[in-house]
N, C-alpha and C positions, 0 to 999 in steps of 0.2 A: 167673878167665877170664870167666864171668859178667858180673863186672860190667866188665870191661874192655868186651865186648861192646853193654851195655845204654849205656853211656857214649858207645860211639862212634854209634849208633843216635840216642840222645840228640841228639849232634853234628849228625849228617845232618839229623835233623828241622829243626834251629832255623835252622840253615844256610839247609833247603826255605822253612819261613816268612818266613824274613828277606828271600829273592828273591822270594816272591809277594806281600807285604808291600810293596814299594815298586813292584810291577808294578801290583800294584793299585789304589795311589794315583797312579800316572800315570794310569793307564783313569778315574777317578773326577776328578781333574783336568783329564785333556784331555777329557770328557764333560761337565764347567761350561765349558770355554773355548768347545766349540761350542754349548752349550745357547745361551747368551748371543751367539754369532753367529748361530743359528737365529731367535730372539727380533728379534734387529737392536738387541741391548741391547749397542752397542759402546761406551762408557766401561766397563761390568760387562767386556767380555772381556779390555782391556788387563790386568786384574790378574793373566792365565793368559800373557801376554807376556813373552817373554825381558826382564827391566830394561837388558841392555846393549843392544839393538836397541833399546830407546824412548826410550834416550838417544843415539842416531844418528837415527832418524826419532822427533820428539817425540811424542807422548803424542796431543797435542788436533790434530797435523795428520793420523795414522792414522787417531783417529775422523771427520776430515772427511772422507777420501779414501774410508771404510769406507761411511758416512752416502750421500756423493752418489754411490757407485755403486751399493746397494741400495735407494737414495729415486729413482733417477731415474724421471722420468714417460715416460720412453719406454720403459724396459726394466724388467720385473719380474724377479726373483732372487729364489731361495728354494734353500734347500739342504737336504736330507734325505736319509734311508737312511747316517748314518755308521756307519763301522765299522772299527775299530782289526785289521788285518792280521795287526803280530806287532810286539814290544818286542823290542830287544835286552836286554842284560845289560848294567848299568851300568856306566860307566868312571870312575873317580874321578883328574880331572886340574887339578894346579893347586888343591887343595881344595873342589872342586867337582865335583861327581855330571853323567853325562851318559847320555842314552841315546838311540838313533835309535829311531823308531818309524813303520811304515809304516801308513798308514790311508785308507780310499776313502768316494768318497760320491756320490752325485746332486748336479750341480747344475742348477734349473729353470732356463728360460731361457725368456724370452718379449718379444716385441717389442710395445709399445705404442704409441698415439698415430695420426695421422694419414701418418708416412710408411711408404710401401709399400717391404716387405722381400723382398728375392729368397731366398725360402727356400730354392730347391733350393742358390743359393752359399753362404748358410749354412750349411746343413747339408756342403755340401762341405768346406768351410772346417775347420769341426769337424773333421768326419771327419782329415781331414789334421794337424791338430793332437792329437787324444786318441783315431786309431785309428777304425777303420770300427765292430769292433764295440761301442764305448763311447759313439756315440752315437744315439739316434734322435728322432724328430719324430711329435709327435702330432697330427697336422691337426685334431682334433677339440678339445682343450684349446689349441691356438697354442703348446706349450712342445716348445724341444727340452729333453730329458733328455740328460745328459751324465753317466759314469760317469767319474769323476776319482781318481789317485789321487797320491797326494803324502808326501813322505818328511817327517818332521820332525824336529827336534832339541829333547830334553827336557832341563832342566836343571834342578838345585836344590841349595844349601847343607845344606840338611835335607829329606833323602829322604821329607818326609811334605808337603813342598809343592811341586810341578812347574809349571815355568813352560816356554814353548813357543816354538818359530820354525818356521815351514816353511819350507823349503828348495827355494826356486826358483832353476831353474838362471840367469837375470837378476841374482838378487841375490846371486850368491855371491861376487862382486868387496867387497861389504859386508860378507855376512857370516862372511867370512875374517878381518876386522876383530875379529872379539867370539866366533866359535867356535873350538876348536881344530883344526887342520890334518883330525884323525880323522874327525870329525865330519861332514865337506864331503863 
């Protein structure tokens, strides 16, 4: 009886490590994909990108689209304070590992250059877009802060490497294409 007991004990444990085990190589994963967008190091981030979305939108046009919106000289972006919400439980569909994960973050927002910005429509704007209390505006630094939060979809062959999409609601017409129905 004993060992029947110690065995099933046994069971539960490896079972627990085996889900924190791949929880946790998402969080150490998705934690290099934004390191390397925090950085603005976007060739390094594609490698935490789902492969079937960069072969819908290629490779070297994400890093331009990535490049000229965090290089432009009129607007500065910077992103901080991430933080991973909550993982589901992995779905194994198709031979293939998924899991949704929600996670939030700051993103800076600053208007530069020579043309003048109507801040208070800005900030209204926002406001209406990501909620009254997700954003606000610091006169004193020129950045509005925006609390952002975003659902994404984790995937991977082998549970010790995860690859990423976020899941905006614009691109789900796309990525119906490449994720499973669940996923959306």
């Amino acid at each position: 009886m004993k060992q029947i007991l110690l065995s099933s004990v046994l069971l539960l444990f490896g079972i627990f490590l085996e889900a924190q085990d791949y929880k946790d190589q998402i969080r150490i994963d998705f934690g290099r994909y934004v390191y390397h967008l925090t950085k603005k190091e976007f060739p390094q981030s594609m490698d935490y990108m789902n492969p079937d979305f960069l072969k819908i939108v290629p490779k070297d046009k994400l890093v331009e689209v990535m490049e000229k919106t965090f290089n432009d000289p009129d607007l500065e972006i910077e992103l901080d304070s991430t933080e991973i919400i909550s993982i589901d439980d992995k779905v194994l569909i198709k031979g293939e590992n998924f899991a949704k994960l929600k996670y939030t973050n700051v993103l800076r927002m600053k208007f530069k250059g020579e043309k003048a910005v109507d801040t208070d429509a800005v900030l209204e704007n926002l406001k209406a877009q990501f909620g009254d209390e997700n954003v606000r505006y610091d006169s004193v630094s020129g950045f509005f802060n925006i609390r952002v939060f975003k659902d994404v979809v984790a995937n991977s062959k082998d549970p010790k490497r995860w690859t990423f999409v976020v899941v905006e609601e614009r691109q789900k017409p796309i990525l119906a294409k490449l994720l499973p129905a669940e996923m959306l």
